[in-house]
Backbone as CSV, one residue per row, in Angstrom:
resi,resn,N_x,N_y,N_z,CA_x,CA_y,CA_z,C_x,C_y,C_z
1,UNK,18.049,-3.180,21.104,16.863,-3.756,20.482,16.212,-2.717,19.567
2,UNK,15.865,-3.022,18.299,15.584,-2.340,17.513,14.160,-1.845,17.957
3,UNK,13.346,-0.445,17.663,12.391,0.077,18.512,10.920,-1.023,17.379
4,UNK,11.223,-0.871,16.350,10.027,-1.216,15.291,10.662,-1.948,13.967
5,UNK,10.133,-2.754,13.619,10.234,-3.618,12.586,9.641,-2.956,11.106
6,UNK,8.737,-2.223,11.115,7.729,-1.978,10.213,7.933,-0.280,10.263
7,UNK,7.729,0.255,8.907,6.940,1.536,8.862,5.908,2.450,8.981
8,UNK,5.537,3.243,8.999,4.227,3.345,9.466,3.767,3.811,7.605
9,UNK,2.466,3.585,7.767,2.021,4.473,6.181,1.287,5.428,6.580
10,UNK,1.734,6.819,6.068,0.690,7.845,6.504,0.196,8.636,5.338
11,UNK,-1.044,8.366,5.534,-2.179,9.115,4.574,-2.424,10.177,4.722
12,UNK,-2.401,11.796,4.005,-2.466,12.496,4.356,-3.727,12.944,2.985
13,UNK,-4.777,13.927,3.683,-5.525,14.018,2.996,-5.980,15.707,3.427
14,UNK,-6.686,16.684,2.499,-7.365,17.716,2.633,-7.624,18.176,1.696
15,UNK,-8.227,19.856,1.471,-9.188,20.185,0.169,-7.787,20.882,0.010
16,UNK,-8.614,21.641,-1.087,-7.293,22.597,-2.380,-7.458,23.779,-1.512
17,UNK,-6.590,24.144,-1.356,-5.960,25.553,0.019,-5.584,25.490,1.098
18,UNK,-5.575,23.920,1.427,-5.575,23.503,2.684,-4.071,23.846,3.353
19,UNK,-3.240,23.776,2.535,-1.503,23.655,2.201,-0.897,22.607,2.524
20,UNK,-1.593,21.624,2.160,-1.019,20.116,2.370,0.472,20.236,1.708
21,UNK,0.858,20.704,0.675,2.472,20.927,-0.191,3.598,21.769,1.180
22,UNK,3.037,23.068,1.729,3.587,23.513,2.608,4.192,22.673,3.687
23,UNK,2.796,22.040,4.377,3.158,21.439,5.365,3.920,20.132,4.837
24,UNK,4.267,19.630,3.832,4.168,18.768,3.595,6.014,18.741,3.510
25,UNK,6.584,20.032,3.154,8.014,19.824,2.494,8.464,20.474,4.426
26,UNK,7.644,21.388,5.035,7.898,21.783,6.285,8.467,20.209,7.222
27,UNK,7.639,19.177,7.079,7.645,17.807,8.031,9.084,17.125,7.195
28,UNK,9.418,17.119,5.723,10.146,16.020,5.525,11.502,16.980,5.866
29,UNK,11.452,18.182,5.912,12.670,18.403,6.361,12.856,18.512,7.988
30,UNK,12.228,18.673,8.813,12.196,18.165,9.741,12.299,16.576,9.857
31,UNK,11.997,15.846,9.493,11.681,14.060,9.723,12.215,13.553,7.664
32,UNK,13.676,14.137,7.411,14.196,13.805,5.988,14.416,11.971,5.687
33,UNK,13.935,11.258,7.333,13.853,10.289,6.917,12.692,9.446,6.440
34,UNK,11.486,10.031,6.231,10.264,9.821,5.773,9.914,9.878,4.305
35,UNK,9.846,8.386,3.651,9.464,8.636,2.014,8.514,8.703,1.583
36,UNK,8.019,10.383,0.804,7.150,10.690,0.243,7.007,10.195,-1.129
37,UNK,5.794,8.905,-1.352,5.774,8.440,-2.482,4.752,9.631,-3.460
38,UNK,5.955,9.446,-4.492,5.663,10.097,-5.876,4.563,9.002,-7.178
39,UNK,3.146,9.934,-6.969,2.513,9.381,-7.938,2.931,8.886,-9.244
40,UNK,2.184,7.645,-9.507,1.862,7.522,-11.260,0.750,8.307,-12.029
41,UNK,1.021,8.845,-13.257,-0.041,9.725,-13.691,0.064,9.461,-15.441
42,UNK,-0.711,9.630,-16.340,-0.590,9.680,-17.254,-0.969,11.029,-17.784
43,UNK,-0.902,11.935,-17.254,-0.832,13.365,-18.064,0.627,13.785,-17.938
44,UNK,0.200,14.730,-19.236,1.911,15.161,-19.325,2.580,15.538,-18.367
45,UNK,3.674,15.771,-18.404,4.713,16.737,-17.868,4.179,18.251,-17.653
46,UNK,3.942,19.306,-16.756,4.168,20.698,-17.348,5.081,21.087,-17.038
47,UNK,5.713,22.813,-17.496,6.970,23.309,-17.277,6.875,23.418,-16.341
48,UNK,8.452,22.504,-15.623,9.057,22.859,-14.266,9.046,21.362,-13.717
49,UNK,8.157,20.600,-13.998,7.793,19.152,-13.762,9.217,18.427,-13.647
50,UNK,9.771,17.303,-13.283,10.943,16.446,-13.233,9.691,15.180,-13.492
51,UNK,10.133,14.076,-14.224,9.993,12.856,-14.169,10.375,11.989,-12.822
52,UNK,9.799,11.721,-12.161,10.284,10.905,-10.983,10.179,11.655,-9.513
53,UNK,9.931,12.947,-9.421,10.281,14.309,-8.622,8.686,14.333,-8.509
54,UNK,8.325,15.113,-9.302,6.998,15.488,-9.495,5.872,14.203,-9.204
55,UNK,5.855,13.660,-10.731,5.029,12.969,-10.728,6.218,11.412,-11.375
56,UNK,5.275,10.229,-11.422,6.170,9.299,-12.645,5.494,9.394,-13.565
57,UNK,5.638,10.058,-14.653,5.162,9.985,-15.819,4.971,8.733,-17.044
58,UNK,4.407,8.441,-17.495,3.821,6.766,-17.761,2.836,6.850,-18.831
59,UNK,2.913,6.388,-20.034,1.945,6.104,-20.452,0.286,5.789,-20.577
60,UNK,-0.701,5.587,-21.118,-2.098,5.401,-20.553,-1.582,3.685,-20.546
61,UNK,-1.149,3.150,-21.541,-0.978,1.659,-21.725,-0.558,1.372,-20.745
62,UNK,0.579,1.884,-19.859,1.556,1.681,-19.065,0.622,1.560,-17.864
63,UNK,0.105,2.024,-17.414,-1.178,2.651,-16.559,-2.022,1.590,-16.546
64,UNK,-2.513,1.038,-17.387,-3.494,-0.011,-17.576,-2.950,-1.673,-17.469
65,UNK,-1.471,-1.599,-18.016,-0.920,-2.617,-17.309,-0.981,-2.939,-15.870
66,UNK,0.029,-1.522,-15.312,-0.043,-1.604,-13.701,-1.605,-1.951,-12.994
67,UNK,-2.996,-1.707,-13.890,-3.931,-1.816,-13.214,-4.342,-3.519,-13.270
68,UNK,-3.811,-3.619,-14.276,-4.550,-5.735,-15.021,-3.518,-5.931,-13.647
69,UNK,-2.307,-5.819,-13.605,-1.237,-6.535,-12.720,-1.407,-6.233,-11.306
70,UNK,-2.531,-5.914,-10.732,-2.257,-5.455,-9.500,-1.331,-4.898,-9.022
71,UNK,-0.616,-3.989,-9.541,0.552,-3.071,-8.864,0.585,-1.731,-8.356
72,UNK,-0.973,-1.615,-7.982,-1.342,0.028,-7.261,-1.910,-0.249,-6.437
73,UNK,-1.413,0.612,-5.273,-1.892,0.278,-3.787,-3.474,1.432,-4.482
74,UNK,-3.459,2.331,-4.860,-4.936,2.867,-4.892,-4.680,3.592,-6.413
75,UNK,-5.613,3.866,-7.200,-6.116,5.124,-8.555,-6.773,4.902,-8.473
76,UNK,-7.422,6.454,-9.461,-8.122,7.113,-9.958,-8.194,7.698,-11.332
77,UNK,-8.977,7.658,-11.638,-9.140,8.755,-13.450,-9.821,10.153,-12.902
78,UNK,-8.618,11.024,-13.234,-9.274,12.511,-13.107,-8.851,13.528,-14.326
79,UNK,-10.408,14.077,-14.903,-9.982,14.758,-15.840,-9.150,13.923,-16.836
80,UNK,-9.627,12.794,-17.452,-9.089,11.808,-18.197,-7.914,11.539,-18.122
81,UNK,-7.395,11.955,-17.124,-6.235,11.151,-16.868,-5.800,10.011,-15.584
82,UNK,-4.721,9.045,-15.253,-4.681,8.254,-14.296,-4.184,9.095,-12.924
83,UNK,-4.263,8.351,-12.101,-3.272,8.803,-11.118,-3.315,7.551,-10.085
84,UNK,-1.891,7.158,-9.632,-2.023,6.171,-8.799,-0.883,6.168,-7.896
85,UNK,-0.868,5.014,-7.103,0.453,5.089,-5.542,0.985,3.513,-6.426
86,UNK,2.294,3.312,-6.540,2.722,2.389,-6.445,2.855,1.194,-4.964
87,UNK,2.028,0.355,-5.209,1.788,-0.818,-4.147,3.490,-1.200,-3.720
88,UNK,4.277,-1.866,-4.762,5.304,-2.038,-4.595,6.485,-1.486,-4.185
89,UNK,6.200,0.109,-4.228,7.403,0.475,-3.537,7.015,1.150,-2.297
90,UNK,5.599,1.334,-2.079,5.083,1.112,-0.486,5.387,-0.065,0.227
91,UNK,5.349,-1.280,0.027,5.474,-2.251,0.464,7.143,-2.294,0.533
92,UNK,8.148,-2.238,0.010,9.083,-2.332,0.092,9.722,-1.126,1.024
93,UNK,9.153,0.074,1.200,9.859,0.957,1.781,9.219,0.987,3.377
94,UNK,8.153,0.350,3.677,7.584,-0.322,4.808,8.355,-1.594,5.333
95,UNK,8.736,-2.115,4.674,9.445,-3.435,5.220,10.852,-3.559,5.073
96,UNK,10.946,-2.053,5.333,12.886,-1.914,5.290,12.592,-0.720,6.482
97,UNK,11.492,-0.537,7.176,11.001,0.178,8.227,11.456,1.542,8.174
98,UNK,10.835,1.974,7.320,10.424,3.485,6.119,9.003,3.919,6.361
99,UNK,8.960,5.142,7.266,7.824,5.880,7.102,7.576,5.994,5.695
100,UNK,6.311,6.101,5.317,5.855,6.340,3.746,5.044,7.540,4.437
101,UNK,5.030,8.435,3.406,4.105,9.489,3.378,2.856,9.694,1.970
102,UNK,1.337,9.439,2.015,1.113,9.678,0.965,0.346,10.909,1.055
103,UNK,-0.010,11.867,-0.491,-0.416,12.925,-0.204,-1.976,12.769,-1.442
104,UNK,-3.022,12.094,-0.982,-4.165,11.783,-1.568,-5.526,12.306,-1.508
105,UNK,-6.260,12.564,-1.906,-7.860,13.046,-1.722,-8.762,11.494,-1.257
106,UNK,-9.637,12.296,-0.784,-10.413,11.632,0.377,-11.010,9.879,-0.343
107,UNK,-11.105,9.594,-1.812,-11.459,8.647,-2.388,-10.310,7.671,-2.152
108,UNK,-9.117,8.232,-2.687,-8.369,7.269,-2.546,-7.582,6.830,-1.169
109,UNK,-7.856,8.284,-0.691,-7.636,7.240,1.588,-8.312,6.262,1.647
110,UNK,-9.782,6.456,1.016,-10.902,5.106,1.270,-10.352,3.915,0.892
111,UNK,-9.726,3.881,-0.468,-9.172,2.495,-0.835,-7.634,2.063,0.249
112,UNK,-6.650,3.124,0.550,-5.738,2.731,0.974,-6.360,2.300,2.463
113,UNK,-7.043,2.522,3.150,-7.568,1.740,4.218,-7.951,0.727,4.267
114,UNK,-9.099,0.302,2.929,-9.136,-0.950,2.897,-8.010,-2.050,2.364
115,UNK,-7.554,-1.624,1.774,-6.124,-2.789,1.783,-5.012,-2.349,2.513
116,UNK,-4.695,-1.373,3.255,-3.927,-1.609,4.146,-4.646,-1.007,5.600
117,UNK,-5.053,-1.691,6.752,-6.004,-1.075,7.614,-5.242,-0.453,8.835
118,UNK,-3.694,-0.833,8.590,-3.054,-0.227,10.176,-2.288,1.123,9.577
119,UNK,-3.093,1.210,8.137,-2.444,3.097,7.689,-3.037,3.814,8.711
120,UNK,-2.319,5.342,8.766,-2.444,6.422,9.324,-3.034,7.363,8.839
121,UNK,-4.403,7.835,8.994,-5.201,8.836,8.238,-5.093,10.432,9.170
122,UNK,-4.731,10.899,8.057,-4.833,12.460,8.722,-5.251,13.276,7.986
123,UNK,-6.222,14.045,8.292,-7.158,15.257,7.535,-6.432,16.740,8.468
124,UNK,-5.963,17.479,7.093,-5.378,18.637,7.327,-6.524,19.693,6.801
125,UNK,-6.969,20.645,7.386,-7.802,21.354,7.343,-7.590,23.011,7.808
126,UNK,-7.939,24.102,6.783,-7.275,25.281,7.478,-8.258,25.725,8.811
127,UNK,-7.762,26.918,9.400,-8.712,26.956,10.506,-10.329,27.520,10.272
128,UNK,-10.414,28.058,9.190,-11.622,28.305,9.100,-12.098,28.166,7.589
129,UNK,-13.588,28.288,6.733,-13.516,28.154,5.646,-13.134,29.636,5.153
130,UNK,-13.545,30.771,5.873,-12.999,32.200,5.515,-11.569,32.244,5.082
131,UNK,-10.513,31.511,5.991,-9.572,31.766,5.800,-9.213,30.549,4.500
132,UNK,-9.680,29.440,4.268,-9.530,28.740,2.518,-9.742,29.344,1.903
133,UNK,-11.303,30.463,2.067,-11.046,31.211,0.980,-10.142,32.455,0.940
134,UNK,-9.830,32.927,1.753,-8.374,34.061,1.283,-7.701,33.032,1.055
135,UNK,-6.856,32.249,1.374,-5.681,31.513,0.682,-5.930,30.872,-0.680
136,UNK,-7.380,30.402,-1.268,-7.769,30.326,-2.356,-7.674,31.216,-3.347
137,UNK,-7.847,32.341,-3.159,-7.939,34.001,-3.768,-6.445,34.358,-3.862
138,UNK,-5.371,34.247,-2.412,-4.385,35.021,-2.539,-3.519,33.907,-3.518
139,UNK,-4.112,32.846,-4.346,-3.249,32.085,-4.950,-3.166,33.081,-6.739
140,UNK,-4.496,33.672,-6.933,-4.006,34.365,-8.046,-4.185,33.289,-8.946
141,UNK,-4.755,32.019,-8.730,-5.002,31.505,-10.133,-6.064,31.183,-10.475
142,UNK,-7.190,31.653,-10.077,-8.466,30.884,-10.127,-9.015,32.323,-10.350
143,UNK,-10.165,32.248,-11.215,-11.497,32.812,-10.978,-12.594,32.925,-9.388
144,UNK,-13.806,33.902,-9.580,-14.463,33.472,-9.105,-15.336,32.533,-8.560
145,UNK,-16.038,31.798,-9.927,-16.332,30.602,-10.053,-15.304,29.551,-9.869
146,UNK,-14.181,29.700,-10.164,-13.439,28.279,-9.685,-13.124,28.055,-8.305
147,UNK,-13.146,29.246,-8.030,-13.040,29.137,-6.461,-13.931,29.069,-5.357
148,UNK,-15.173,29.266,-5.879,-16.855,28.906,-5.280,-16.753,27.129,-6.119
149,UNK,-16.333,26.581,-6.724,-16.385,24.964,-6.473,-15.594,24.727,-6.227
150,UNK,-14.201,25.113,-5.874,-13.103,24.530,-4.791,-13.498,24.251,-3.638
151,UNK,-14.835,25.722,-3.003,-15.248,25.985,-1.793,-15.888,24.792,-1.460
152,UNK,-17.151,24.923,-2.546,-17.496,23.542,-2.407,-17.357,22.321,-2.030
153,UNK,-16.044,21.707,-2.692,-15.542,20.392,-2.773,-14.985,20.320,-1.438
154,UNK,-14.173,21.144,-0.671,-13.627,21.479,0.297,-15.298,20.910,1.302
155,UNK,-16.042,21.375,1.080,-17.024,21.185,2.066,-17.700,19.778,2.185
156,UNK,-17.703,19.279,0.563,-17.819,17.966,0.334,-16.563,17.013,1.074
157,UNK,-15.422,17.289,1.049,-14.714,16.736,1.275,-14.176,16.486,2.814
158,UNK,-14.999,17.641,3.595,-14.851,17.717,4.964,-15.884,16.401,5.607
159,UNK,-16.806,16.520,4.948,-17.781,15.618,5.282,-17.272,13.673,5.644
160,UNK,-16.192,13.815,5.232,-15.157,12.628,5.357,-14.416,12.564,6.494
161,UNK,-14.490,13.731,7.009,-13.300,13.794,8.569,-13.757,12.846,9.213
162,UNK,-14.869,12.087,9.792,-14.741,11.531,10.577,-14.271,9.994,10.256
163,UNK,-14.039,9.602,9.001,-13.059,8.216,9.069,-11.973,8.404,8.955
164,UNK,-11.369,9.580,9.499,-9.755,9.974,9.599,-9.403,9.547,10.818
165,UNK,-8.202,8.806,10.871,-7.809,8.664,12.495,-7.618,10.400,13.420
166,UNK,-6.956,11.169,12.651,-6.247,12.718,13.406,-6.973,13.402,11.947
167,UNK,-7.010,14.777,12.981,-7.406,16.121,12.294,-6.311,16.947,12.467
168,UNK,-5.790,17.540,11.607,-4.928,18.550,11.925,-5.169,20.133,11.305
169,UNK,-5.278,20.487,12.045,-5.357,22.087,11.874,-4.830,23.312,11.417
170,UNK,-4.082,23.737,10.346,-2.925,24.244,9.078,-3.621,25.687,9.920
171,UNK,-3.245,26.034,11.089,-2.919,27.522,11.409,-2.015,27.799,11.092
172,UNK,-0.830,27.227,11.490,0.405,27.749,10.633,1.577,26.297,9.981
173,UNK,2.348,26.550,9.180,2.928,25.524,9.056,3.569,24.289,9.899
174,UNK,4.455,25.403,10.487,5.044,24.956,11.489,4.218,23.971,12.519
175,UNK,3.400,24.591,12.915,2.580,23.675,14.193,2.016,22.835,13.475
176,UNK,1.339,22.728,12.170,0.623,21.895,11.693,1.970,20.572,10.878
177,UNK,3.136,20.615,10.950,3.910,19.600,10.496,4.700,19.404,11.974
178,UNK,4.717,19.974,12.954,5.050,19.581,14.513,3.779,18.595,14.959
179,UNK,2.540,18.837,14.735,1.391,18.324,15.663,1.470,16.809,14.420
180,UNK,2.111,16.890,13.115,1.803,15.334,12.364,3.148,14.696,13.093
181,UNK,4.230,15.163,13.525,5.274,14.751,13.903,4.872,14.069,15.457
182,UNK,4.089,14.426,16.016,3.900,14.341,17.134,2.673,12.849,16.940
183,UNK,1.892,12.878,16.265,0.875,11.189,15.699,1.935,10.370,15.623
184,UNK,3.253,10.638,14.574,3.666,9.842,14.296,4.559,8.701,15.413
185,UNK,4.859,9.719,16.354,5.571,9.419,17.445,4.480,8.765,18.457
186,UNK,2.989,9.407,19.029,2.343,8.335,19.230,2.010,7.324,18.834
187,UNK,1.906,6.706,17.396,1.554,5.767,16.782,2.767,4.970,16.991
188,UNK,3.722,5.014,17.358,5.163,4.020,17.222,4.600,3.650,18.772
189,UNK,4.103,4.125,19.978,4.033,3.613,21.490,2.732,3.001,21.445
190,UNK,1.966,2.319,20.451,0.433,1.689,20.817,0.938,0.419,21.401
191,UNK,0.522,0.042,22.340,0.804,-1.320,22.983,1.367,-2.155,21.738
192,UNK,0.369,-2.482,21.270,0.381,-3.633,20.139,1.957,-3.425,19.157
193,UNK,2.317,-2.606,19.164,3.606,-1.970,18.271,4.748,-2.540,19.673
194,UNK,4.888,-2.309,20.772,5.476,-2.291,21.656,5.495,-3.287,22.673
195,UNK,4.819,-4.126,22.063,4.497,-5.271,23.305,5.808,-6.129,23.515
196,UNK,6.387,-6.389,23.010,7.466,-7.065,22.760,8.893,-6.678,23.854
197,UNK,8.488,-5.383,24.601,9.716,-4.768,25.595,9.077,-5.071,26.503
198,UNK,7.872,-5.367,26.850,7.050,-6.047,28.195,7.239,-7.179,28.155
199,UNK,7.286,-8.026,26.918,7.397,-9.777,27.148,8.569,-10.259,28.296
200,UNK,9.856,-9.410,28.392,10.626,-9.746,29.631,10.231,-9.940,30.454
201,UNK,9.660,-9.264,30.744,8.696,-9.010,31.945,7.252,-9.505,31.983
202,UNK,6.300,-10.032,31.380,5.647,-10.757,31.850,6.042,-11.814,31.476
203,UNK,6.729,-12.562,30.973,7.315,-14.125,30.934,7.981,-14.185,32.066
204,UNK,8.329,-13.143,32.266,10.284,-13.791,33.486,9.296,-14.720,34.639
205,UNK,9.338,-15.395,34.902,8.997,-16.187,36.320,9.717,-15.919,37.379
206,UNK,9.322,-15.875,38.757,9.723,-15.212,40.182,11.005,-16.402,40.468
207,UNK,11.919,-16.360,40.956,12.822,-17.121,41.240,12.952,-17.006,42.738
């Protein structure tokens, strides 16, 4: 008997230093059967970028179609440009019972909850803000100032943890893509997912 019919969708959300990318390539090679959907965006390419890898690269027109047509599970305009999740190949890689993985900021978890409400929210967070900011700093690309409103936003953005289902804690990679591996595996045993291996058993009648 097959264990689950359905995929799970998991939302993954945190600030800039958090190492959501780390943990993020740490879990799919551990769990390589989990599809990490690749945004739509209408800013360019930069060097090193792949079309399809990276981002899907798309037109603004193109962009504005997908929005008249309902074909984005969630966007945004940042820094004048789009960014969005394709609805359709979430939906399709869910109903061929395909973990989806998405990797979003805290606005657009808000929308993917409301149209899909049995997603999986997880806020990855480092262990302290001291230590965002060394990993902010030891990135070598930011200023001072850019990195006192990263700090910021990070703090703004914490303020959201509590409509996350799980918190996860980026002490180190490893544990922090073991402890999402470990939701994912509770979330497959909620009754309601599983009820269906009890129906033997409470239907069977006593003979």
């Amino acid at each position: 008997m097959s264990e689950r019919k359905r995929g799970e969708l998991i939302v993954l959300s945190g600030p800039s230093g958090a190492g959501k990318s780390t943990v993020i390539a740490e879990l799919l090679s551990a769990r390589p059967d989990i599809h990490f959907s690749v945004s739509f965006t209408t800013r360019p390419p930069r060097a090193g970028e792949e079309d399809g890898v990276s981002y899907n690269f798309v037109s603004r027109e193109e962009f504005q179609r997908m929005i008249r047509d309902g074909e984005l599970l969630e966007y945004a305009e940042y820094v004048g440009n789009y960014y969005g999740t394709s609805l359709k190949v979430i939906r399709d890689q869910l109903d061929q019972g395909v973990d989806v993985l998405l990797d979003i900021e805290v606005q657009g978890a808000a929308h993917v909850k409301e149209k899909c409400p049995e997603a999986v929210l997880i806020f990855l967070i480092p262990p302290s803000v001291e230590e965002l900011s060394r990993r902010l700093r030891g990135r070598h690309t930011d200023g001072e100032d850019a990195i006192a409103l990263r700090l910021d936003k990070a703090r703004e953005e914490c303020r959201e943890c509590p409509k996350y289902d799980y918190l996860v804690v980026n002490d180190t990679v490893v544990s922090a893509a073991r402890q999402i591996q470990s939701i994912l595996e509770a979330e497959r045993c909620r009754v309601h997912k599983r009820l269906r291996f009890a129906e033997s058993f409470i239907n069977k009648s006593d003979t």
